[in-house]
ZAPAVEX-313698 format. One record per residue: residue number from 0; z, y, x of N, C-alpha, C in turn. Coordinates in pm, 1 decimal, always signed. Each point is the difference from the previous one (the first is absolute). Layout:
REM residues N
   seq        nc3        nc2        nc1       cac3       cac2       cac1        cc3        cc2        cc1
   NUM          Z          Y          X          Z          Y          X          Z          Y          X
...
END
This chain:
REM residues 94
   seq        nc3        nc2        nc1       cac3       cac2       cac1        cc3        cc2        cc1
     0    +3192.1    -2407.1    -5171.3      -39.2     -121.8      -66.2      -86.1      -83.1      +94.8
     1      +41.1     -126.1      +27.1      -43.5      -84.7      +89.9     -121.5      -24.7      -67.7
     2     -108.6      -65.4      +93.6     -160.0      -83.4      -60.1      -33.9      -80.2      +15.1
     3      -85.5      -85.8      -35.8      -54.5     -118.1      +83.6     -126.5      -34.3      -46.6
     4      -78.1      -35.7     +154.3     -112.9      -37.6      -59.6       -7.3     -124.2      +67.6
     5      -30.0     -115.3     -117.6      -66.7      -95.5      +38.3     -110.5      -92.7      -33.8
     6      -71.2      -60.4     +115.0     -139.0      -38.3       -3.4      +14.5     -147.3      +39.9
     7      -66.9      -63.9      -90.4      -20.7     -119.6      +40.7     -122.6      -87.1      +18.6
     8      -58.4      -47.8      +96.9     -182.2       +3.6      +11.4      +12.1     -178.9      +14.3
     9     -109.8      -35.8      -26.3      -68.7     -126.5      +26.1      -68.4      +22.8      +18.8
    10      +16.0     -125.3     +148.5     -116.6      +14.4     +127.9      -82.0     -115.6      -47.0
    11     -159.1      +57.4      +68.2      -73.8     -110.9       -1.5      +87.6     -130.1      +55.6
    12       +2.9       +4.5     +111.4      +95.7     -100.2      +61.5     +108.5      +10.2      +41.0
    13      +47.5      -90.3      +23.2     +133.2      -48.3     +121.8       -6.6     +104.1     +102.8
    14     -130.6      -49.0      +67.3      +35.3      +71.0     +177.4      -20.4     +118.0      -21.7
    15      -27.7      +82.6     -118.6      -51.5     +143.3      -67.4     +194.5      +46.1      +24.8
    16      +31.0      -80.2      -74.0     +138.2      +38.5      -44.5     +115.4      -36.4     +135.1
    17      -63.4      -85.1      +59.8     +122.0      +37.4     +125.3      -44.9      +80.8      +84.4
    18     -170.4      +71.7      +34.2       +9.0      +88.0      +90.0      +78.4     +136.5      -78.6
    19       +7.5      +19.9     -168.9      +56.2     +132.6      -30.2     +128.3      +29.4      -15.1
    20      +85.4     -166.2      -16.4     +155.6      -12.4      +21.2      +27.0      +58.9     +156.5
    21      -97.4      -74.4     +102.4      +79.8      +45.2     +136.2      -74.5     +164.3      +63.1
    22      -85.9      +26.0     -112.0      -32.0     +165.9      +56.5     +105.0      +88.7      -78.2
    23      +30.1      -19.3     -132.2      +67.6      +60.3      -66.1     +167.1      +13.3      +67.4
    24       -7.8     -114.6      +83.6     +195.7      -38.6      -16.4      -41.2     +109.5     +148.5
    25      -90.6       +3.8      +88.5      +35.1      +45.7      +86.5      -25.3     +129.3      +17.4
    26     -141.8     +105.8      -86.5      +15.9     +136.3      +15.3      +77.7      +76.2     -132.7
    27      +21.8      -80.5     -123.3      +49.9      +96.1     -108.3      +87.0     +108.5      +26.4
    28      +76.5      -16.6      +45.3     +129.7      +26.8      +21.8      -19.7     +175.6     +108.6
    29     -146.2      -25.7      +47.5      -32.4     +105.5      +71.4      -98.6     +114.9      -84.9
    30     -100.1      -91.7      -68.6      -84.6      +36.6      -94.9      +79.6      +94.5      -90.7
    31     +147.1      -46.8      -64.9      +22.3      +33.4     -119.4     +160.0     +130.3       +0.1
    32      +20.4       +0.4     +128.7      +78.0      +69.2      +24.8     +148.4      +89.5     -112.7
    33      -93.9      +30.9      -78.6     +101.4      +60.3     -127.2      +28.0     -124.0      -69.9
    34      -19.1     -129.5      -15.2      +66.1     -127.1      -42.6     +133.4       -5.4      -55.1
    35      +47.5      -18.6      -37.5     +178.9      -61.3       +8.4      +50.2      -87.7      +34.7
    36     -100.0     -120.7      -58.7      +11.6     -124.5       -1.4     -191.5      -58.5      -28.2
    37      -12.0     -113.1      +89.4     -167.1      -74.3      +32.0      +91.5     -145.0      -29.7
    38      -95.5      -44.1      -75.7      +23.3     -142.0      -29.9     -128.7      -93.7      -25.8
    39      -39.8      -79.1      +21.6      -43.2      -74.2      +17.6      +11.9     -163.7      +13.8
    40      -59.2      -96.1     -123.2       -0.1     -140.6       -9.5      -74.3      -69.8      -12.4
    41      -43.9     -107.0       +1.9     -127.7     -101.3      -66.3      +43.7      -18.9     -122.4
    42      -81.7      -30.3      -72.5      +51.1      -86.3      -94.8      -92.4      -99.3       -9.8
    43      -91.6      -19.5      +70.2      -95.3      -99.8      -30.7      -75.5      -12.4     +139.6
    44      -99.0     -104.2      +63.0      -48.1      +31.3     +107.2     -126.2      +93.4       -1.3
    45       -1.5      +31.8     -121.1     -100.6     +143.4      -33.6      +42.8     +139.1      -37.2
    46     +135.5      -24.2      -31.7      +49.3      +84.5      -77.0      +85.7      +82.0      +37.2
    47      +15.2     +171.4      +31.3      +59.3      +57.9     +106.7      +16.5     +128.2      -81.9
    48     +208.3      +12.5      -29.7      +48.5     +108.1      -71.4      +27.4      +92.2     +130.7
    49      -27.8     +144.3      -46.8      +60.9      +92.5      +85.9      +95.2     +105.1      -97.1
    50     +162.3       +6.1      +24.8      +21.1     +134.2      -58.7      +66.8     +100.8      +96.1
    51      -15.5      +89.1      -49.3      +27.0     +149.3      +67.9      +72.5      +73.4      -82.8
    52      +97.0      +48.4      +49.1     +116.3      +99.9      -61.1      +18.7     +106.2      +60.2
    53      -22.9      +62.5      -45.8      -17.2     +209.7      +13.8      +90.6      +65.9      -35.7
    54      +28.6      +82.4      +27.1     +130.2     +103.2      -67.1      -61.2      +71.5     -103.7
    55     -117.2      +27.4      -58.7      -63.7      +70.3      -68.4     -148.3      +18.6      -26.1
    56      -90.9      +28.4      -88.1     -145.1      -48.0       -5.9      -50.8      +55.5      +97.9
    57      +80.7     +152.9      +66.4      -97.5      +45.2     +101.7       +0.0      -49.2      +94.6
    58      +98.3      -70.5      +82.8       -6.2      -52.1      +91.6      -93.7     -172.5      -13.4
    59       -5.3      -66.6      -69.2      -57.6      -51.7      -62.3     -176.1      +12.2       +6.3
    60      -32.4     +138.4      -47.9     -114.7       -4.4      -24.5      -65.7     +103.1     +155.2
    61      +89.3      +25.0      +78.6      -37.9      +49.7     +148.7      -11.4     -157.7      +66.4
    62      +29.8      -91.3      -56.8      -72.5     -128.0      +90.6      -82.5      -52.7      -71.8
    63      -36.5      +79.7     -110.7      -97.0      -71.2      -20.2     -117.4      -14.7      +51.1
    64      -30.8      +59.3      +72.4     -129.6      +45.2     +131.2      +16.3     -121.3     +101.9
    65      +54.4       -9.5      +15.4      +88.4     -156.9      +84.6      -58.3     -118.0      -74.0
    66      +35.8      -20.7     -103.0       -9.7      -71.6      -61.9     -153.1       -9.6      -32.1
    67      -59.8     +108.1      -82.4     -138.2      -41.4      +25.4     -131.9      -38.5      +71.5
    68      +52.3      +27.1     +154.2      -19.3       +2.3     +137.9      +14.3     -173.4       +8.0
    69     +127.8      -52.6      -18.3      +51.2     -169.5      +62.3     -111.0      -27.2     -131.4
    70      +41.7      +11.8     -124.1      -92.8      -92.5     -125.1     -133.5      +45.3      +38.2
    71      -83.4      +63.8      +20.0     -170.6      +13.1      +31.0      -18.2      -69.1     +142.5
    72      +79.1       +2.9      +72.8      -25.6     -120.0     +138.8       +3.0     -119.7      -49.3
    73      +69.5      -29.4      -84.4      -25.3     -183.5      -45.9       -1.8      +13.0     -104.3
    74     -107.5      +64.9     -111.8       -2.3      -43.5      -82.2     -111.8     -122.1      -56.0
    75      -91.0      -11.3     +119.8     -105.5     -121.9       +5.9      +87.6     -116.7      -41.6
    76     +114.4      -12.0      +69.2     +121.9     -141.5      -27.6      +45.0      -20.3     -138.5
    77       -9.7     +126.9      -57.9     +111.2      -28.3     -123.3     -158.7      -63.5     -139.8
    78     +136.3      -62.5      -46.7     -109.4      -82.6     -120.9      +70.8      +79.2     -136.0
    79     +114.0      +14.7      -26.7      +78.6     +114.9      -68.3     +110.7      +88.7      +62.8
    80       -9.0     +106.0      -91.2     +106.4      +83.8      +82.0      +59.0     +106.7     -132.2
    81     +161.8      -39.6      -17.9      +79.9      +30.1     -108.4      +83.2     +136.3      +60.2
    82      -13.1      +90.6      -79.5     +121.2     +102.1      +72.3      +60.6      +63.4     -110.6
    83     +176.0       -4.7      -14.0      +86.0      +85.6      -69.7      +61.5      +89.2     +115.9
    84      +26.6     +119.6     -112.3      +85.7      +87.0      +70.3      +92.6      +29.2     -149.1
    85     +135.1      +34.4      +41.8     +113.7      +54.7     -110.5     +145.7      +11.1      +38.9
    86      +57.7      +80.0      -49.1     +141.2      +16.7      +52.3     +109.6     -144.0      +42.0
    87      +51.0      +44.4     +111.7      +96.8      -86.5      -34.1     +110.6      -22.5      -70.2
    88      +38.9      -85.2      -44.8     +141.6      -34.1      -82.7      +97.9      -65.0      +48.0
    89      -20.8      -74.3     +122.1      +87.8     -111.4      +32.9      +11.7       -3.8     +138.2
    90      +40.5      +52.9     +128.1      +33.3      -35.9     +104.6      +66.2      -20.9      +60.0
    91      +64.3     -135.5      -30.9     +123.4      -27.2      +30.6      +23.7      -82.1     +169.1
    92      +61.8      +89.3      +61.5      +26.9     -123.5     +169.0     +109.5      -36.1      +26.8
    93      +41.3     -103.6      +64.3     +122.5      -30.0      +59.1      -10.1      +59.3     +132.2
END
């Protein structure tokens, strides 16, 4: 059963949120290793979704150490910070 967790934070600012778009786009992928799929968008110039898809909670929750590691380095930046996790239902690709 696939997972996903995703977090979505508002930054104090702008330049908050493009230094964590261009740290994120460039170590996740190393950070998070058991991943499936890293995604990442704006939706706002504050506003910064991350999801992550796991093959399973354990793999999942073995980054989570990762994860609490990147969020306690910037969490001075964030003004909120939203996080779901729950199965997936839908992954559909061309």
């Amino acid at each position: 059963m696939s997972v996903a967790r995703i977090t979505t934070i508002n930054f104090k600012t702008k330049e908050d949120a493009d230094k964590s778009i261009e740290d994120y786009s460039s170590n996740a992928p190393n950070e998070f290793p058991e991943a499936e799929q890293l995604l990442q968008f704006r939706a706002s110039n504050t506003t910064v979704m991350a999801i992550s898809l796991y093959s399973d909670n354990e793999a999942m929750e073995r980054a989570s150490a990762a994860r609490s590691k990147r969020m306690s380095e910037n969490e001075k930046t964030f003004e909120v910070v939203d996080t779901k996790t729950g199965e997936i239902t839908l992954n559909h690709k061309k």
